[in-house]
C-alpha positions in Angstrom: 49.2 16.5 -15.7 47.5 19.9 -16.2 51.1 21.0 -18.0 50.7 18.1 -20.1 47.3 19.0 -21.3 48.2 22.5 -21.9 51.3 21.3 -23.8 48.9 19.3 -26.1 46.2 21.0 -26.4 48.0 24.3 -28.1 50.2 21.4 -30.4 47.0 19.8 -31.5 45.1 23.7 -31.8 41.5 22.3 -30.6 41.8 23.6 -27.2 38.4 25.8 -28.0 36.9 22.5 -29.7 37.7 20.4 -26.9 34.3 19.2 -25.1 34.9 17.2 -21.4 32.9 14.7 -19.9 33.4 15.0 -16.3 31.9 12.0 -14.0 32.8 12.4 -10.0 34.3 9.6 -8.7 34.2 8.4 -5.3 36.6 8.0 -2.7 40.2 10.1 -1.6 41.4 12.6 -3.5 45.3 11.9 -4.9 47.5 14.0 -6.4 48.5 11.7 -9.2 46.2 10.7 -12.1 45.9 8.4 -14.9 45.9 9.7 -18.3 45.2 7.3 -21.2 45.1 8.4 -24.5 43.5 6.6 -27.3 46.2 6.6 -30.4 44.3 4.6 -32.7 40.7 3.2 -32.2 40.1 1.0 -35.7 40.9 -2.3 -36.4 43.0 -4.0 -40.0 40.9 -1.6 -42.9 43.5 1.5 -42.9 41.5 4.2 -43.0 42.2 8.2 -42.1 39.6 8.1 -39.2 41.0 5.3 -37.2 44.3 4.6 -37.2 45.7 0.6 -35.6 45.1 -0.1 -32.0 47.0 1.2 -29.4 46.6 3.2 -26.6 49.1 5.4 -24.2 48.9 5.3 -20.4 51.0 7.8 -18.5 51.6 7.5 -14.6 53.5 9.7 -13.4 56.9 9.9 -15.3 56.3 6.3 -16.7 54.4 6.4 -20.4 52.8 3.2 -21.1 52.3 1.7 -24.7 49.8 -1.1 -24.8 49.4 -2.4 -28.7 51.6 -1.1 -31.3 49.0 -0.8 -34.7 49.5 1.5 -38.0 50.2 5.1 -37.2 51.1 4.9 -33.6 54.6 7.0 -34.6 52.2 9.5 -36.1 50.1 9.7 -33.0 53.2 10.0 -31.0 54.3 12.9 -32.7 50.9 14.8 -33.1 50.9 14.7 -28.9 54.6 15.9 -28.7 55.5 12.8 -26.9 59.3 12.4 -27.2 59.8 8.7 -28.1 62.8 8.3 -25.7 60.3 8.9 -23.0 58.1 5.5 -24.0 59.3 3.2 -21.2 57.4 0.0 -22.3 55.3 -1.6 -25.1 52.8 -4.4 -23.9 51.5 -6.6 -26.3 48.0 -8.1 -25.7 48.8 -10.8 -28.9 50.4 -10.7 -32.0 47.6 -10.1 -34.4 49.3 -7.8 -37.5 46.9 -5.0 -36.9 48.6 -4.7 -33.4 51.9 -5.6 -34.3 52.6 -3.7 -37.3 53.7 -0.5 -36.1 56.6 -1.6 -34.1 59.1 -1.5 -36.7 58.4 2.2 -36.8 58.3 3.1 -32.7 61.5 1.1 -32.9 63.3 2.6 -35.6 62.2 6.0 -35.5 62.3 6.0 -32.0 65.8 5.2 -31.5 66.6 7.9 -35.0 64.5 10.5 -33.1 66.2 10.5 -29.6 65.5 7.1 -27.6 69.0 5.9 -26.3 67.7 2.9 -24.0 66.9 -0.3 -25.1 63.0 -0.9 -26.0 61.2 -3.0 -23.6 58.8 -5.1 -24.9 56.2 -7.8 -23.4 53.9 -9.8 -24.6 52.3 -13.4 -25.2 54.4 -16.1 -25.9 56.2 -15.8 -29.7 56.6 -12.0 -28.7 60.4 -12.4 -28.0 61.0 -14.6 -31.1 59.0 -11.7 -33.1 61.5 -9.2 -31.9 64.8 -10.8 -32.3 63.6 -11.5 -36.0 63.0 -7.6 -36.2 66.5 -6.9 -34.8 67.7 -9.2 -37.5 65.9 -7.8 -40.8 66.9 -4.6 -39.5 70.6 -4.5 -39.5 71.4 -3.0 -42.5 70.0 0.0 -41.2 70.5 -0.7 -37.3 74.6 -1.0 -38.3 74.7 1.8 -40.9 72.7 4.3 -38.1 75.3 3.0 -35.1 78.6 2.6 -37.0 78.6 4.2 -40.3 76.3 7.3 -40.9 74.6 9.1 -37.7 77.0 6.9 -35.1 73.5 6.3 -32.9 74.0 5.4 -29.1 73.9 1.9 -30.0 71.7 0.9 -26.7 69.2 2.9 -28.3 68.5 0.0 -30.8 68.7 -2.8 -28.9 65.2 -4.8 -27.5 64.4 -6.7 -24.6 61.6 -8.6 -25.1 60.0 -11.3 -22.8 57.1 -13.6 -23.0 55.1 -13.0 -20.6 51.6 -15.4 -18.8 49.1 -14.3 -16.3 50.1 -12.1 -13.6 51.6 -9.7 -12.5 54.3 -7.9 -15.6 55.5 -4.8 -14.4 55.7 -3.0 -11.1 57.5 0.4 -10.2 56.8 1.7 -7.3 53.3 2.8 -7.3 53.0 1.4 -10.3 52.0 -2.0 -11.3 50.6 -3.5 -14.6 49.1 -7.4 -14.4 48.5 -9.2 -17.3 45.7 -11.1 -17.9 44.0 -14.3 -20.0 41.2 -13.0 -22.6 39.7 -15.7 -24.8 40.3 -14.4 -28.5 40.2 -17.8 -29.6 41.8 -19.6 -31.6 44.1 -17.0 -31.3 45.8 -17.6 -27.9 47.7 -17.0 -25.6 45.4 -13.4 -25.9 45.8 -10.9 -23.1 44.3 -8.1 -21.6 45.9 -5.4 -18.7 44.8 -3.7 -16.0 47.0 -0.8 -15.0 46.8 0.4 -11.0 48.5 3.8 -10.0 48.4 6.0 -7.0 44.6 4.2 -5.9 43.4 4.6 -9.5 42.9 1.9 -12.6 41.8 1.3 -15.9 41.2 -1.9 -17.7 42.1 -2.5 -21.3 40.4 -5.7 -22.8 42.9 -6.4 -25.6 40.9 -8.4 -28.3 38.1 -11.2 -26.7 34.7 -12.5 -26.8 33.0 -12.4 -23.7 35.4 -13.2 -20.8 34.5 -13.9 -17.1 38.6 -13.5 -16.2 38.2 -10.2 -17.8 35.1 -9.4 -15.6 37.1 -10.8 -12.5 40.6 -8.5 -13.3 38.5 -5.6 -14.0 36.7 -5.3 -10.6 37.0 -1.8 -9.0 38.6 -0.6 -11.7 37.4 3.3 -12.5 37.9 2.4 -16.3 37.2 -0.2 -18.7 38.0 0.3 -21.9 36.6 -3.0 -23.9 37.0 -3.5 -28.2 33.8 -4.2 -29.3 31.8 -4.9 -33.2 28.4 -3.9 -34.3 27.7 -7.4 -36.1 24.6 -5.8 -38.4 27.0 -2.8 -39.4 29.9 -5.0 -40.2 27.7 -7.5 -42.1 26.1 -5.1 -43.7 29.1 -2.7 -44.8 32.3 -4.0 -44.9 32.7 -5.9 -48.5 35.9 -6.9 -48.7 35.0 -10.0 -46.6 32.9 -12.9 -48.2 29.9 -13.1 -45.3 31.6 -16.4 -43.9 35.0 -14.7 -43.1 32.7 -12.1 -41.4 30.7 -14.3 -39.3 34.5 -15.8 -38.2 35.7 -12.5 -37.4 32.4 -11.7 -35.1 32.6 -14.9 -33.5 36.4 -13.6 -32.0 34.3 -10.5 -31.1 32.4 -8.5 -28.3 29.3 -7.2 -29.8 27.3 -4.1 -27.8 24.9 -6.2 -26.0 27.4 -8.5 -24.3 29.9 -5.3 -24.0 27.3 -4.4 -21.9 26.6 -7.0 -19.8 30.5 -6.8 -18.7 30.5 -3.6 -18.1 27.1 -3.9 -15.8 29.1 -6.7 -14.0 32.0 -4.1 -13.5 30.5 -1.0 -12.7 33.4 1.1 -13.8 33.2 4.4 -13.4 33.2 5.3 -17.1 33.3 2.3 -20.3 34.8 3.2 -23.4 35.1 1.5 -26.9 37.8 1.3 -28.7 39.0 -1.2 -31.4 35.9 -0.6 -32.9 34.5 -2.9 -35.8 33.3 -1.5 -38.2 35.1 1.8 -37.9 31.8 3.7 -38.7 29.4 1.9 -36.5 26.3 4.4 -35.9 24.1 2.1 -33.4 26.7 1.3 -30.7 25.5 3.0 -28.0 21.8 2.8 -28.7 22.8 -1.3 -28.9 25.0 -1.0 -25.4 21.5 0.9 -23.5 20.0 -2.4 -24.1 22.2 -3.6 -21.0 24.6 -1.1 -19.6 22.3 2.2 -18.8 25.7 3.8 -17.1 28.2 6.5 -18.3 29.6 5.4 -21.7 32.1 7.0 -24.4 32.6 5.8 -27.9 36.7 6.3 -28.3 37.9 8.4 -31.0 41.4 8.6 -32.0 43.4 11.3 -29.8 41.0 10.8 -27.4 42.1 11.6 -23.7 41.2 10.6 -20.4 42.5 12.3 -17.0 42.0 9.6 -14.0 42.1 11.6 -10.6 39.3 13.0 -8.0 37.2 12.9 -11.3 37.4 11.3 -14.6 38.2 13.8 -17.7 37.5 13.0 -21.1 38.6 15.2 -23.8 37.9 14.5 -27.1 39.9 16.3 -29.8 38.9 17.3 -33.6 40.6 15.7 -36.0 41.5 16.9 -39.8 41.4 13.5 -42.0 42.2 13.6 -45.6 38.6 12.5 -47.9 38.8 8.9 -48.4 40.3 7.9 -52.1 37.2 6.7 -54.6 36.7 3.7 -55.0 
């Protein structure tokens, strides 16, 4: 892991810019960590600062992909990550703003060096969604494979399963479980915990409150929970009429309740990400109403190393000014 972070620190050229949290953590010491890496903190508005959901958990040889939203391909790349090296994308429900960057990790990925099959899981529909993908992308899967480049034809191919409560994945040391978040009405909505070498993290996918999410997250050392400043969004965001606003809060975790879960968890560090609006100012001040415990606000490129302690590198960003309006 210290390779890796050398390797991205001098790609991304912020190594003197780079400013750690580190909490101790309690308990053995392990050689292997944890490293999650936010790749895009914001939700549907496409703006520069906060690119679609998704975030990138590496254990070990195994790289993670947990959502799929706008720019993950560009995150990807900025971090050097080959995209042959992705072993699996989990889906935690097939909202667009988590869904719509798969056509890109799937296509690019295979053009740019991925010669295995990509693995996807996800709520039920998620395998339907991904043979209709194969299909609208023939043309170009059959040009790439038997015409043009002549791609390793496995390379395009998906395996997709729907997938319910439980246990998803497991290899070795490994394991990834799946579990019911209420996002209603959109449902079947998930969230993941990931466990590796005595260490976790807890990714809340998109809910309200949830007591199942309080339950899978126990002992984790991270919880990283989506969460939206109701006043900020109210207030700023105008391309909602207020009633489509009060249905998108009532999906929603706002600060207060965010944390009251994370009180009930006790993680060793919370972090938001999915973060409604994108340019919330009052989350934390909001959150110390409840949870008075180590607390991040997730940016995008954000890093955290999970070992004997917990890591958190944040990493500056050039975004191009937003266009007038």
């Amino acid at each position: 892991m210290s390779a890796l972070r050398s390797r991205r620190g001098l790609w991304l050229r912020s190594v003197p810019l780079l400013t750690a949290l580190i909490v101790s953590l309690a308990g053995p010491a392990h050689s292997q960590n944890l490293e999650v890496t936010l790749l895009g903190t914001g939700y549907p508005r496409p703006v520069m600062e906060r690119f679609g959901p998704s975030i990138l958990i590496e254990a070990g040889k195994e790289k993670l992909l947990f959502d799929c939203g706008r720019g993950v391909t560009q995150r990807l790349y900025q971090l050097k990550v080959p995209f042959g090296e992705v072993t699996a994308l989990f889906l935690t429900h097939l909202h667009s703003d988590h869904i719509v960057g798969i056509p890109d990790v799937y296509l690019t990925g295979w053009l740019l060096g991925r010669t295995t099959p990509l693995r996807v899981w996800g709520p039920t529909g998620t395998a339907e969604m991904m043979s209709h993908l194969e299909q609208a992308y023939q043309f170009d899967i059959q040009t790439r494979r038997d015409v043009d480049e002549k791609l390793p034809g496995q390379g395009a191919v998906v395996v997709a399963k729907d997938i319910e409560q439980g246990v998803v994945y497991q290899n070795n040391d490994l394991r990834v479980t799946a579990f019911a978040v209420d996002h209603s009405p959109v449902k079947p909505a998930f969230g993941y915990r990931v466990d590796y070498a005595g260490h976790s993290v807890v990714l809340s996918g998109d809910t309200r409150y949830s007591e199942n999410l309080i339950h899978f997250s126990q002992g984790a050392d991270i919880l990283i929970h989506e969460v939206i400043d109701p006043e900020a969004y109210l207030a700023g965001d105008r391309l909602f009429s207020p009633e489509m606003k009060q249905k998108v809060i009532a999906h929603h975790t706002n600060p207060e309740q965010a944390g009251t879960i994370f009180n009930k968890v006790k993680p060793k560090l919370a972090v938001y990400s999915h973060i409604v609006p994108f340019n919330a100012p009052d989350l934390v001040a909001h959150t110390r109403k409840t949870y008075p415990r180590p607390l991040e606000v997730g940016e995008d490129l954000m890093s955290i190393e999970i070992g004997d302690k917990v890591n958190v590198h944040r990493s500056e960003i050039v975004c191009a000014p937003p266009p007038p309006r």
